[in-house]
TIFITOR-27836 format. One record per residue (C-alpha): residue in three letters; x, y, z. Coordinates in Angstrom, 2 decimals, m for minus. Layout:
TIFITOR-27836
residuo = ALA&xx = X&yy = Y&zz = Z
...
***
This chain:
TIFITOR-27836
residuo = UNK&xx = m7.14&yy = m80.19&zz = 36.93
residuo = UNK&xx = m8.90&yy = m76.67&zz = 36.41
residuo = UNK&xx = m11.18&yy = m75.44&zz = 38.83
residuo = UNK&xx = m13.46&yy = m72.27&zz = 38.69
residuo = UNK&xx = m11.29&yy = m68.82&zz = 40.30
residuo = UNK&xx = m12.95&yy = m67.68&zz = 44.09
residuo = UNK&xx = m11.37&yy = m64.33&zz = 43.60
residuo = UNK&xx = m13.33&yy = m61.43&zz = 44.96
residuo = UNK&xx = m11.45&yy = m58.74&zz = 42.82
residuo = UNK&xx = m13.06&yy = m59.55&zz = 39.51
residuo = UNK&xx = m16.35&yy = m58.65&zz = 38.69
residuo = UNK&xx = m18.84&yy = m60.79&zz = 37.95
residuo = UNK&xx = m18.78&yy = m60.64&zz = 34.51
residuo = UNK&xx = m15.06&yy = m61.38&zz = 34.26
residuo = UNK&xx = m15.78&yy = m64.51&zz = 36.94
residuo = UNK&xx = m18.00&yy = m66.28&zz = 34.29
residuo = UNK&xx = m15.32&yy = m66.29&zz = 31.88
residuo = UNK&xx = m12.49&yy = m67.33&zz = 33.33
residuo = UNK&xx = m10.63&yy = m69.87&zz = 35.00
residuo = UNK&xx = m7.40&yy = m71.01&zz = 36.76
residuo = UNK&xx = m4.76&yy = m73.55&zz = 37.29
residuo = UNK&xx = m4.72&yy = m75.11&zz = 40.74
residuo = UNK&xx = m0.70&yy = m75.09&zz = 40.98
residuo = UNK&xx = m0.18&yy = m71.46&zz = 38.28
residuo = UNK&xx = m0.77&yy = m67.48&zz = 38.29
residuo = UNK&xx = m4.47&yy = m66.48&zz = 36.97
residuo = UNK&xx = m4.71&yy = m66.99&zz = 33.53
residuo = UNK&xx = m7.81&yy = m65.61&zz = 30.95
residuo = UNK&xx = m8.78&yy = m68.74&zz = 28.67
residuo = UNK&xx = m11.80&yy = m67.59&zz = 27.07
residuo = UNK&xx = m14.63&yy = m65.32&zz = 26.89
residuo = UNK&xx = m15.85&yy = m61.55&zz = 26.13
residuo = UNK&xx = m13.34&yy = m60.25&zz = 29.13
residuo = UNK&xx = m10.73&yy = m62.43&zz = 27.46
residuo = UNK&xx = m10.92&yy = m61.12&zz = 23.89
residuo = UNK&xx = m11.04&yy = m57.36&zz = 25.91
residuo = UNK&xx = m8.33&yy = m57.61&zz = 28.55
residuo = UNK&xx = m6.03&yy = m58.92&zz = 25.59
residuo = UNK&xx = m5.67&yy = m56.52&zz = 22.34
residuo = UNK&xx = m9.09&yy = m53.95&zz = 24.10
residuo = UNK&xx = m10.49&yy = m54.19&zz = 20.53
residuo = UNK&xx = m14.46&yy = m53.72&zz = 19.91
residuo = UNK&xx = m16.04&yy = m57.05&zz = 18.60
residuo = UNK&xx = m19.27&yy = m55.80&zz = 18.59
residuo = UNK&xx = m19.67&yy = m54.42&zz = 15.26
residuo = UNK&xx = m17.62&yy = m56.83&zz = 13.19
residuo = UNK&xx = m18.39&yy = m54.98&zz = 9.79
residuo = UNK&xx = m17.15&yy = m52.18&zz = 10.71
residuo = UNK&xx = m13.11&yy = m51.63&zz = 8.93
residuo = UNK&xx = m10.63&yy = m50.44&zz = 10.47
residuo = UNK&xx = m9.38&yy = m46.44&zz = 8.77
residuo = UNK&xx = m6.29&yy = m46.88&zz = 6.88
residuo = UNK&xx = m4.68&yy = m43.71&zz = 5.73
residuo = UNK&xx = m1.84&yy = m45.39&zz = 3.92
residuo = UNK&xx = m3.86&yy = m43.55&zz = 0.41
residuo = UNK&xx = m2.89&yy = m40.29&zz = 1.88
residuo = UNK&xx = 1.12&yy = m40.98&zz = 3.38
residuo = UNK&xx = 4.20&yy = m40.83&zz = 1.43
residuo = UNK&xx = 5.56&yy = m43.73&zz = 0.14
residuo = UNK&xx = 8.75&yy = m43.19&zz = 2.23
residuo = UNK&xx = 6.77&yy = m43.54&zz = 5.04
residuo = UNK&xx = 4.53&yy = m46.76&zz = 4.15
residuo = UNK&xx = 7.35&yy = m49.14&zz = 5.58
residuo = UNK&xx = 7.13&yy = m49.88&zz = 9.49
residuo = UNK&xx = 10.53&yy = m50.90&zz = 9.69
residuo = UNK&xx = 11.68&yy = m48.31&zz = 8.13
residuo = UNK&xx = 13.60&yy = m45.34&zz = 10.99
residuo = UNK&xx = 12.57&yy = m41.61&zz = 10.68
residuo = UNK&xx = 15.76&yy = m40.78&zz = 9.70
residuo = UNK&xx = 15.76&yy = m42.28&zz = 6.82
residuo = UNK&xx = 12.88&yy = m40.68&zz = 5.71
residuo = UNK&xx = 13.91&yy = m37.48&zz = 6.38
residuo = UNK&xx = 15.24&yy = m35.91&zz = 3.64
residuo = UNK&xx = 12.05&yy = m37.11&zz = 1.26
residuo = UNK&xx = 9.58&yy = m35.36&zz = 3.51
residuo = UNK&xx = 11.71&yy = m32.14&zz = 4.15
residuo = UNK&xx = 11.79&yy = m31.91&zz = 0.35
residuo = UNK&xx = 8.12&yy = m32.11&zz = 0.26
residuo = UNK&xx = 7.35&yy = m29.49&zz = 3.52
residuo = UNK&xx = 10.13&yy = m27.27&zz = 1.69
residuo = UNK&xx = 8.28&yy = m27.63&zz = m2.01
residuo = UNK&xx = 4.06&yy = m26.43&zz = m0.13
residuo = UNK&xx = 5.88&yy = m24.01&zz = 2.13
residuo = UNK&xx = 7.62&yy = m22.02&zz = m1.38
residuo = UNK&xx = 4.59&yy = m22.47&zz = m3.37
residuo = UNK&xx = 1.83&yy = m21.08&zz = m0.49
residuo = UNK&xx = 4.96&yy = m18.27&zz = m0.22
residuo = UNK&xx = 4.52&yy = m17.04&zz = m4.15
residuo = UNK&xx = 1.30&yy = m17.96&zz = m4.10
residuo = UNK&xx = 1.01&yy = m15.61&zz = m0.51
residuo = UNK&xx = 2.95&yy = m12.90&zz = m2.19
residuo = UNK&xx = 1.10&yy = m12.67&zz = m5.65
residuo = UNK&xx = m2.35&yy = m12.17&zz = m3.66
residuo = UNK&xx = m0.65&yy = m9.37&zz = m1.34
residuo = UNK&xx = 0.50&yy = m7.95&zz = m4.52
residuo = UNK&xx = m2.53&yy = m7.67&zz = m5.89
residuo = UNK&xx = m4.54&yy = m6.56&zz = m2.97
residuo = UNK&xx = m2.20&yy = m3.62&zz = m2.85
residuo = UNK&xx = m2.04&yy = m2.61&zz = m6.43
residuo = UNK&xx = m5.87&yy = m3.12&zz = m6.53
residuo = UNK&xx = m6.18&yy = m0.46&zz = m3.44
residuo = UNK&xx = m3.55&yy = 1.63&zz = m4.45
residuo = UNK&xx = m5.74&yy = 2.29&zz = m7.80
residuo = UNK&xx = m8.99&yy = 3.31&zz = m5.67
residuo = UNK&xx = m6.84&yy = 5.88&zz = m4.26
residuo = UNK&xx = m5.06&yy = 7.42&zz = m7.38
residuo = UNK&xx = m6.41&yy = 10.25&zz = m8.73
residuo = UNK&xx = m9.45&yy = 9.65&zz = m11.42
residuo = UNK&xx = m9.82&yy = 10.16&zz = m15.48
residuo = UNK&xx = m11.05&yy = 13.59&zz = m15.25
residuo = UNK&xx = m8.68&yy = 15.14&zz = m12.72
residuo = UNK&xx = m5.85&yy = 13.60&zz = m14.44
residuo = UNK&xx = m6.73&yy = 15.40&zz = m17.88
residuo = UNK&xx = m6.33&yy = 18.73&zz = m16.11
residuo = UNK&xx = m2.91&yy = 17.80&zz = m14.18
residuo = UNK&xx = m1.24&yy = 19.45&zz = m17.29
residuo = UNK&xx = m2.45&yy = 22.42&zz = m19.69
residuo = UNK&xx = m1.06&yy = 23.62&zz = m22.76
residuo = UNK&xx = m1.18&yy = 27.48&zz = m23.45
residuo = UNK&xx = m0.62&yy = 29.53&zz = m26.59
residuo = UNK&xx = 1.72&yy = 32.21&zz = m26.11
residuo = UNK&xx = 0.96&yy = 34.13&zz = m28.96
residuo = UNK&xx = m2.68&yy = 34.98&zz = m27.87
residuo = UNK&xx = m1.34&yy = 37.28&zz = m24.72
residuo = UNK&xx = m0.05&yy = 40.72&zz = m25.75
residuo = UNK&xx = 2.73&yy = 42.16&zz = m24.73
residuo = UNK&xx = 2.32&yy = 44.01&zz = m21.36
residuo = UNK&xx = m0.90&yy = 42.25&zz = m20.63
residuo = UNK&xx = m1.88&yy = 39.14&zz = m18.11
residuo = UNK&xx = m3.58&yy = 36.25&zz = m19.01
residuo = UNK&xx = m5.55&yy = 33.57&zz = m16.85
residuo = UNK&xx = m5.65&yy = 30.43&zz = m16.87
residuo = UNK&xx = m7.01&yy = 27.79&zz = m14.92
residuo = UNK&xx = m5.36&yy = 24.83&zz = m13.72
residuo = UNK&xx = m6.04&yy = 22.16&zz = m11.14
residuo = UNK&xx = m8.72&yy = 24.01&zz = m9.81
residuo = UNK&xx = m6.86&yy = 27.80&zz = m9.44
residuo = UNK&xx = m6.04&yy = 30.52&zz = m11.08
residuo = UNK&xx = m2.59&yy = 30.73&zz = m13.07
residuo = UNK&xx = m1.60&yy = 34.48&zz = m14.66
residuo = UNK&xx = 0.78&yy = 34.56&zz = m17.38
residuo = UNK&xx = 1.99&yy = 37.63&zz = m17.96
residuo = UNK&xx = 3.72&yy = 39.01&zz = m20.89
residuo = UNK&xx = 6.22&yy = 41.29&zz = m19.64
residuo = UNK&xx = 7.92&yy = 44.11&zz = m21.96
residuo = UNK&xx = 11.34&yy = 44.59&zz = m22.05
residuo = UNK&xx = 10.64&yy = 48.29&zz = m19.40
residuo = UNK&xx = 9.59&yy = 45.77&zz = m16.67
residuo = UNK&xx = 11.77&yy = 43.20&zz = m16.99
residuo = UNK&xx = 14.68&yy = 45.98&zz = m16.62
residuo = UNK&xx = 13.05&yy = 47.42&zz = m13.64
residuo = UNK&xx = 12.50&yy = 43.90&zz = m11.83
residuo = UNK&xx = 15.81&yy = 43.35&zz = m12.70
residuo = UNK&xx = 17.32&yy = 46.52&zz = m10.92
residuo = UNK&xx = 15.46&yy = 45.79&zz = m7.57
residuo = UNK&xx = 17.55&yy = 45.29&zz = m4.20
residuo = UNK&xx = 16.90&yy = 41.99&zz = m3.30
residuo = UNK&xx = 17.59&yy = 43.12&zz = 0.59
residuo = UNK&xx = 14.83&yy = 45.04&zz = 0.70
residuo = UNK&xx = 12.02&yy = 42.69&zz = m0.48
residuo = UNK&xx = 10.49&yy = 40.60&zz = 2.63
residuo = UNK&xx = 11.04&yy = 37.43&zz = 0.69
residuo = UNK&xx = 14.22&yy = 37.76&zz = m1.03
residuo = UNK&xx = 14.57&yy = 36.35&zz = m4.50
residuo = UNK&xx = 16.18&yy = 37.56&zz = m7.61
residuo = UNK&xx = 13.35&yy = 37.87&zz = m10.69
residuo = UNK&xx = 15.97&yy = 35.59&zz = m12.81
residuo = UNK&xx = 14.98&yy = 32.83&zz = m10.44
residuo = UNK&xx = 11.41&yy = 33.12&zz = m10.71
residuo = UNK&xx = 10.72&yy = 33.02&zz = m14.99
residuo = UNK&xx = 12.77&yy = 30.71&zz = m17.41
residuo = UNK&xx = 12.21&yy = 33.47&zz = m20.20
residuo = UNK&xx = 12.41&yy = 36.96&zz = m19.23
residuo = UNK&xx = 9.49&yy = 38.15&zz = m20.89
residuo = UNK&xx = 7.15&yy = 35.04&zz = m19.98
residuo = UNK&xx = 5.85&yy = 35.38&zz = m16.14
residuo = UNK&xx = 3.70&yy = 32.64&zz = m14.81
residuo = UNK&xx = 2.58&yy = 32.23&zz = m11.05
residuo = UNK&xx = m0.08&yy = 31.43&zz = m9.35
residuo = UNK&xx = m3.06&yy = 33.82&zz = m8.96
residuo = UNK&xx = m3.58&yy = 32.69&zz = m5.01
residuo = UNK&xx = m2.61&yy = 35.48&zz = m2.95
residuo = UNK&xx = m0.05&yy = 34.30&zz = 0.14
residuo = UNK&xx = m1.96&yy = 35.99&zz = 3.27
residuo = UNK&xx = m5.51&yy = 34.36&zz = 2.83
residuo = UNK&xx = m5.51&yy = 32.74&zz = m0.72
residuo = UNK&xx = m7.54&yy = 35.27&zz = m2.46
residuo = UNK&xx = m7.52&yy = 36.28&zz = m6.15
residuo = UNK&xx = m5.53&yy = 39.37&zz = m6.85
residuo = UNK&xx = m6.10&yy = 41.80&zz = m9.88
residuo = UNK&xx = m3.28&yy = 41.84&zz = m12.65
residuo = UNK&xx = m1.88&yy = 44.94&zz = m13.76
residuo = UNK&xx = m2.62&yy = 46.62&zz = m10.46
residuo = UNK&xx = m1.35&yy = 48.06&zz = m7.54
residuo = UNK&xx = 1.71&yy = 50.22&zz = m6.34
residuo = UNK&xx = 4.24&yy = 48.65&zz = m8.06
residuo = UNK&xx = 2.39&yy = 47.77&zz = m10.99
residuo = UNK&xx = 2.07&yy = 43.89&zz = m10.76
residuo = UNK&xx = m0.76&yy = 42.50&zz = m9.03
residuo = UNK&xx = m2.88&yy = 44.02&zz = m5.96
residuo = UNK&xx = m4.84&yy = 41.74&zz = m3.60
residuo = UNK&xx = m8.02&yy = 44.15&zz = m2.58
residuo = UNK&xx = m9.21&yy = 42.28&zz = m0.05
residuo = UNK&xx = m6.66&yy = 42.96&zz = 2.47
residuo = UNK&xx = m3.86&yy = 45.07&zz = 0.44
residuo = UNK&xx = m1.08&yy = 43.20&zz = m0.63
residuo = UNK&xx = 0.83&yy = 44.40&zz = m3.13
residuo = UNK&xx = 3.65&yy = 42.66&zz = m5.76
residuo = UNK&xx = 5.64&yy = 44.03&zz = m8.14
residuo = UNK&xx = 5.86&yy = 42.76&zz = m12.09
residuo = UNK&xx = 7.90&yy = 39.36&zz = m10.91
residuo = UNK&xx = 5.23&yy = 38.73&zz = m8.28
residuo = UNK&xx = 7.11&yy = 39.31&zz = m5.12
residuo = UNK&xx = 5.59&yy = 40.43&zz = m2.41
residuo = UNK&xx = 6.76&yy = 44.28&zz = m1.91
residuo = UNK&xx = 3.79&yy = 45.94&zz = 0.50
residuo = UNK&xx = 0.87&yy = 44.70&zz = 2.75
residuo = UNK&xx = 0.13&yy = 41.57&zz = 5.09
residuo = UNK&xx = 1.00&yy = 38.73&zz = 2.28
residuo = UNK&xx = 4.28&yy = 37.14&zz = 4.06
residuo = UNK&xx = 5.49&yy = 35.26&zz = 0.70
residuo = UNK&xx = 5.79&yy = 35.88&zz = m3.18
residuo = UNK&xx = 3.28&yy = 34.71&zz = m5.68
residuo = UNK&xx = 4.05&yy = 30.80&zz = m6.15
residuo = UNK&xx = 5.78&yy = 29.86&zz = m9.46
residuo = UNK&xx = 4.20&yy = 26.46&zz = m10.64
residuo = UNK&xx = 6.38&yy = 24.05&zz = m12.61
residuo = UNK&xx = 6.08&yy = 24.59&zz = m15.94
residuo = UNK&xx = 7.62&yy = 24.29&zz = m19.99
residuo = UNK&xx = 8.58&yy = 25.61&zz = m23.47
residuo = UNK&xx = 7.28&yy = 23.02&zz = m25.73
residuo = UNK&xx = 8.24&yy = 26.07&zz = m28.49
residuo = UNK&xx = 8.31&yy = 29.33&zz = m28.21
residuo = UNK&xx = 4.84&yy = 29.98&zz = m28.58
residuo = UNK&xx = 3.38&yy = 27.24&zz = m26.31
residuo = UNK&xx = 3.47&yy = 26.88&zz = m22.74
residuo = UNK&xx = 3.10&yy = 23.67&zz = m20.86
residuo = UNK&xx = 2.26&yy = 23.92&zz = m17.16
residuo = UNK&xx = 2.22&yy = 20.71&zz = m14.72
***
């Protein structure tokens, strides 16, 4: 015989839906609370589906009775596979974010037609300088007879405030070339001028000699050789 629960733990809207056995433990028979104290499932939209994502898992995966373990291997393979490909793909967008800023900084059309300049050699007397401008400063080329060459030759190298020999500073004894940028305050100095018959820097008295070494005033260095080439004997490339 079932008779109605006199519990005063439940609420009232459990009370009205459920009932007991005289001689057993409580038991829900029927009723909203019955339907929510056993699988807590929302009835009151009944359209409503529930998500299934099975469209989106691996297959290795689909089968609840399958173990992890098992599984394992397929879906390493797969985290392996996006983890190379978002790597190159990483690495080919780094690469070209670099290149493409490294080429904003590089040096531009115009600057790079006057890294190198080609001079004829047979337009420059003998005994005379010639200037030349390149990357902005002056260059003197000098055509040096075979007097001077002996004389800068004979020169005691332990005497000069910047030692060097004048067979270090020209690839062909009668061809100098240095830069016209006086060492003590980057002036311009006059060829075929001076004490020593080279170049003389008026604006503060420096004096080199034929091979553009520094032989009197405040200059602390020789004339700069630039890098330069023989394409023949006639032409000059410097840069």
């Amino acid at each position: 015989m079932n008779v109605v629960a006199k519990s005063t733990n439940l609420s009232p809207f459990l009370k009205a839906a459920t009932t007991v056995v005289s001689n057993g433990p409580l038991r829900v028979s029927s009723g909203i609370g019955a339907s929510f104290l056993a699988v807590q499932r929302r009835l009151a939209h009944t359209d409503i589906k529930w998500p299934d994502f099975s469209d989106y898992r691996q297959e290795s995966v689909l089968d609840p009775k399958s173990k992890s373990r098992k599984s394992a291997p397929a879906r390493k393979t797969f985290s392996y596979v996006i983890t190379a490909g978002a790597g190159i793909c990483g690495a080919y967008t780094a690469k070209s974010i670099v290149h493409n800023l490294v080429s904003t900084l590089s040096a531009s059309a115009d600057v790079l037609a006057l890294a190198k300049i080609e001079v004829k050699l047979d337009n420059i007397p003998e005994g005379k300088s010639a200037v030349f401008k390149w990357r902005g400063k002056p260059v003197f080329i000098r055509h040096r007879s075979a007097k001077e060459i002996s004389k800068e030759a004979e020169v005691d190298v332990a005497s000069l405030r910047d030692p060097e020999t004048d067979s270090a500073r020209v690839k062909e004894p009668k061809w100098l070339v240095v830069l016209g940028v006086c060492t003590h305050l980057g002036c311009v100095p006059i060829a075929n001028a001076g004490d020593f018959g080279g170049y003389y820097c008026p604006c503060h008295g420096s004096h080199y000699d034929a091979s553009g070494r520094i032989r009197k005033g405040p200059a602390p260095l020789n004339l700069e050789v630039p890098y330069y080439e023989f394409l023949d004997e006639n032409t000059l490339i410097i840069g």
